[in-house]
C-alpha positions as CSV (number, residue, x, y, z in Angstrom):
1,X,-61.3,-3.3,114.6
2,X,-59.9,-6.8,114.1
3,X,-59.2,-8.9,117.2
4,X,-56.2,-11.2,117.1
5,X,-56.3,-14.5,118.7
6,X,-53.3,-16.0,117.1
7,X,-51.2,-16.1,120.9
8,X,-49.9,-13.1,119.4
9,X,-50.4,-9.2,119.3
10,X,-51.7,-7.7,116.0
11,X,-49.4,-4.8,114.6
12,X,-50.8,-1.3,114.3
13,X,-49.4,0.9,111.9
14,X,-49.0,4.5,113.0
15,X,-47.5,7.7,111.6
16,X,-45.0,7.4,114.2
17,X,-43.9,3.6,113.4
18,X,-45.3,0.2,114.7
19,X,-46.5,-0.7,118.0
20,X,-48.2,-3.4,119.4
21,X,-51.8,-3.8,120.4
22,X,-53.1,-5.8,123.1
23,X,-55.0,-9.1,122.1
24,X,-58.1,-7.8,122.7
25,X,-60.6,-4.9,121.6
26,X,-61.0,-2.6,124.2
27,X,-63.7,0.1,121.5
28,X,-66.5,-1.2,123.9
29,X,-67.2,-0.8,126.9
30,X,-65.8,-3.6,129.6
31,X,-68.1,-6.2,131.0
32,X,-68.6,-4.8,134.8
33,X,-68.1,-7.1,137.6
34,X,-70.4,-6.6,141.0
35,X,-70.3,-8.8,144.0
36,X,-70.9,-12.6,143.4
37,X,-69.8,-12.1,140.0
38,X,-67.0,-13.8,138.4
39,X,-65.2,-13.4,135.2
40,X,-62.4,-15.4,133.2
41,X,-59.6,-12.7,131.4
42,X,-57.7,-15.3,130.4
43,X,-59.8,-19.0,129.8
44,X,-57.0,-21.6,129.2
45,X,-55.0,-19.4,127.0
46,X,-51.4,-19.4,126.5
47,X,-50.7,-15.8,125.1
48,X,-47.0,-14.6,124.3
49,X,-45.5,-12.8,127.2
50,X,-45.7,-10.0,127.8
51,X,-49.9,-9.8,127.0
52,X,-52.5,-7.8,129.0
53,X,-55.6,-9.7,129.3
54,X,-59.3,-8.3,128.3
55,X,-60.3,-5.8,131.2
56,X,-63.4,-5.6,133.8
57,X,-65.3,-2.8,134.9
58,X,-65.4,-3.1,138.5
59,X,-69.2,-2.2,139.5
60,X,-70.3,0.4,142.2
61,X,-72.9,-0.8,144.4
62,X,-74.6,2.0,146.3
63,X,-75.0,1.5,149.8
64,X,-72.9,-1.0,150.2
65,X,-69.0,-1.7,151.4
66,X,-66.8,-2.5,148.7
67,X,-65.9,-6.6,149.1
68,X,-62.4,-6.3,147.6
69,X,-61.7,-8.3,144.0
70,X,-59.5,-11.9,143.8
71,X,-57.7,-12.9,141.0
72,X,-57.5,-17.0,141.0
73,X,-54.9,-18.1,138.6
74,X,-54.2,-21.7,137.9
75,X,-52.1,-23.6,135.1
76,X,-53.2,-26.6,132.7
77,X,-49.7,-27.8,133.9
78,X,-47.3,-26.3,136.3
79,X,-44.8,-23.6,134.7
80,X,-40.7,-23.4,135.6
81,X,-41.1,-19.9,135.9
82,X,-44.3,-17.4,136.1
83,X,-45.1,-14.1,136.6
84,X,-48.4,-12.8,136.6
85,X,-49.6,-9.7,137.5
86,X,-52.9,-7.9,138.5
87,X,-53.2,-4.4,137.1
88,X,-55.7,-1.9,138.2
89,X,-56.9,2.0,136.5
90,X,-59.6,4.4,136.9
91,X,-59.3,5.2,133.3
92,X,-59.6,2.0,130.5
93,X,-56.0,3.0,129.1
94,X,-53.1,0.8,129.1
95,X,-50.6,3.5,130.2
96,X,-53.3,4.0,133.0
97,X,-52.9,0.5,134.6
98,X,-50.7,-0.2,137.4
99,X,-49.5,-3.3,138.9
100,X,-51.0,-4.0,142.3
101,X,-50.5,-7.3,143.2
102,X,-47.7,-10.0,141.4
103,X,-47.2,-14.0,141.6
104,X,-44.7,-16.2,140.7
105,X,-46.2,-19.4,142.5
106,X,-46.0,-21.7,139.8
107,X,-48.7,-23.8,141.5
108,X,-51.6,-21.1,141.1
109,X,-52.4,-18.4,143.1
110,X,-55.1,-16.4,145.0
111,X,-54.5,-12.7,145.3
112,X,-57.0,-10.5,147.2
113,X,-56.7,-6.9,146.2
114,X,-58.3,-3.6,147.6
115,X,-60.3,-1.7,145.5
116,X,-60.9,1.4,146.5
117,X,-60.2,3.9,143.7
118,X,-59.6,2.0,141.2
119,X,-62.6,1.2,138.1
120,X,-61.2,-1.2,136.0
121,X,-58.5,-4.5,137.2
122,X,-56.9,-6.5,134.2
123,X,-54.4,-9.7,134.4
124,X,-50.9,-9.1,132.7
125,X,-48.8,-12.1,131.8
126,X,-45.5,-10.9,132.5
127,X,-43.1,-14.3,131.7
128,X,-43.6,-17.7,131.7
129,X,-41.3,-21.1,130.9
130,X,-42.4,-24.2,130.1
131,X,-46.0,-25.5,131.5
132,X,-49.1,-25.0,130.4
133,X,-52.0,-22.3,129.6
134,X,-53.1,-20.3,131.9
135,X,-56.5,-19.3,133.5
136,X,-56.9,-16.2,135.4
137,X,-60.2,-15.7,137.2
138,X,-61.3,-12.2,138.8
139,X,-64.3,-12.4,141.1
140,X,-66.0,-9.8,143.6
């Protein structure tokens, strides 16, 4: 599978017509995130609204209490308008993922979000005008 990195989603032809595919490959398995660990989804990138980002694994420790995952987002220059949201799944399938936390702070944002339940988290760039790329941080 070819991964597109042209701000744009690659076309997949189907027997049932044409539909988008995210920007990025989800045939292996998800980097997983534990605590202390931080991971850019999207590093300074301006993708086309709407665009899911690449998707984390959120690590069980045994033992231990769950510490919660924060998305920070932050802008190469502030946007007019912004909405970003923070998707979570226990299954790595786009219809699985559901938005759990959303910002429109055109400044940047930190968003703390329970975990429980949930295996895999995923920023989705819902709309954005004018301003710059964005970088969307999620860290345990």
């Amino acid at each position: 599978m070819n991964v597109c990195c042209a701000r744009k989603s690659a076309t997949h032809l189907t027997g049932l017509g044409r539909r988008n595919m995210p920007n990025y490959s989800n045939s292996f398995p998800p980097f997983a995130i534990y605590p202390g660990d931080s991971v850019s989804v999207f590093n300074n990138e301006n993708p086309t609204p709407p665009q899911a980002s690449q998707q984390v694994a959120i690590g069980n420790v045994y033992g231990e209490d769950d510490v919660g995952v924060s998305a920070i987002i932050t802008y190469a220059s502030a946007p007019t308008s912004v909405q970003i949201d923070i998707q979570m799944a226990d299954v790595d399938a786009d219809a699985s993922y559901i938005t759990v936390a959303t910002t429109s702070q055109t400044g940047g944002d930190q968003l703390n979000v329970n975990t429980a339940r949930h295996k895999f988290v995923r920023a989705r760039k819902v709309a954005q005008s004018g301003g710059g790329a964005v970088t969307v941080t999620i860290a345990r």
